[in-house]
N, C-alpha and C positions, 0 to 999 in steps of 0.2 A: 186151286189146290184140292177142291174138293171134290173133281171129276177122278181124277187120280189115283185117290186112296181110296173112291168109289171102285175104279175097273181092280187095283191091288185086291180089295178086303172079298169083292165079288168071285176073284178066282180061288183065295183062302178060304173063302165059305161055299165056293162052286153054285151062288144063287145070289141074285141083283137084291139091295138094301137099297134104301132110299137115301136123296142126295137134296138138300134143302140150304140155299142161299139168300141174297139180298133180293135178287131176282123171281123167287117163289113166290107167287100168289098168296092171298089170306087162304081165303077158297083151298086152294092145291093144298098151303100148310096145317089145315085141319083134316083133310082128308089123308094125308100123309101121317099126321100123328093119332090117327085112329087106325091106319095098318099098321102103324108100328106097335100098336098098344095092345092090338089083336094078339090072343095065345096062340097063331100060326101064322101070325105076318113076319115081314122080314127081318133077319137078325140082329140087323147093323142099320144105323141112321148115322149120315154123315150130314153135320151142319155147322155151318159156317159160323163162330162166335160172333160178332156180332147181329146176324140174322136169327141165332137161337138162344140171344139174352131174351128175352121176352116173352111172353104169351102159350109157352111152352108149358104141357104137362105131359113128362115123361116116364111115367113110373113104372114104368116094365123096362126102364134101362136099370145096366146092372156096374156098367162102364162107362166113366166120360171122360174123353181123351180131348187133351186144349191141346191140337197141333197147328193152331195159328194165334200165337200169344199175342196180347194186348197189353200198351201202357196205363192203363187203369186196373187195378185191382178191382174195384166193383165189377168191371165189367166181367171179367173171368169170375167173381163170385156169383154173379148172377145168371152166369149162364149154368156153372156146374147145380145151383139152386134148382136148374126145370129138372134135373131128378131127383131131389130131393123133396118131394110133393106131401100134402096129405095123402095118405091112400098108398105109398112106398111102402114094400114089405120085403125089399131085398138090402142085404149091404150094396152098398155101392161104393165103388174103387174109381178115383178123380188119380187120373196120368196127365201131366203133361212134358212135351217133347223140349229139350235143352239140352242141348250138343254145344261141347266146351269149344270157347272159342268165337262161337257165332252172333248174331246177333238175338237172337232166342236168349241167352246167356245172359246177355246185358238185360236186355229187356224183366227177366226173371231177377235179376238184381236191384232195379229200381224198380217193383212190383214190391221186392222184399224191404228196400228200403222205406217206399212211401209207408208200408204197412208199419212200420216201425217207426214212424215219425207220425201216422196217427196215434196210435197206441201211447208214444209220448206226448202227442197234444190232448188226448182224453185225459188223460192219467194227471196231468197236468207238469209233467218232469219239465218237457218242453213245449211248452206253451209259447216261449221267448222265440221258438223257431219258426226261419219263414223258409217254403219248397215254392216259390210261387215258377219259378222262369227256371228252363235249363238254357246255359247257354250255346252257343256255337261251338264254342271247343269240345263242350261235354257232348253234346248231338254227335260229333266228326268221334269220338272218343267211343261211343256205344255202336257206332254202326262201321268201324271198322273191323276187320278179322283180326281177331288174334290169333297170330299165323302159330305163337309158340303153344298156347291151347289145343289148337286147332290139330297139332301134329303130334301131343301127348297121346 
């Protein structure tokens, strides 16, 4: 996905941004966020969530957009985090993409849930509660389309 939205944002910005995956080099990934960090390097950095949870300081982003959601909330916290740095002096605005219907949806809803079943097990409401296993029907349940979402 993130060749893609590379050549898309390339033509809306009319100049190549850099594109950063599971695949990128250490080596390439610091060179790559020292052009990005440059006050005349490229606009747009596209990275992969799980390749940009980590070791990332990004504080010349002013946007981070989650368009490939993950069922851990840490993880998407932790990546929208590499803007959030010491040394940030801009707002920054966290997008991410959920189209009704999809599985994106789903995934945003048990994101929403775990977070609310931590929140209860700190808090100690629910403490009695256990998330440990989803099962097969619920898997077949989240990653179907919901055709009547879908067509709202």
């Amino acid at each position: 996905m993130t060749e893609p939205l590379n050549d898309f944002l390339s033509s809306v910005f009319a100049c190549e941004g850099l594109v950063l995956h599971g695949a990128t080099t250490i080596k390439k990934r610091r060179q790559m966020v020292n052009a990005f960090q440059d006050e005349h390097g490229p606009p747009f950095f596209v990275i992969s969530l799980k390749a940009g949870g980590t070791g990332l300081n990004l504080t010349a982003a002013s946007h981070v957009i989650h368009f490939d959601r993950w069922w851990n909330p840490a993880v998407e916290n932790q990546a929208t985090d590499r803007a959030f740095r010491i040394g940030q002096n801009k707002n920054v605005l966290v997008h991410k993409f959920v189209c009704p219907g999809t599985l994106e949806e789903k995934i945003d809803e048990l994101i929403r849930e775990k977070d609310r079943l931590a929140v209860d097990v700190l808090d100690g409401s629910g403490a009695e509660t256990s998330f440990t296993e989803i099962s097969s029907e619920e898997i077949m349940k989240m990653v179907t389309l919901d055709i009547n979402k879908a067509m709202a």
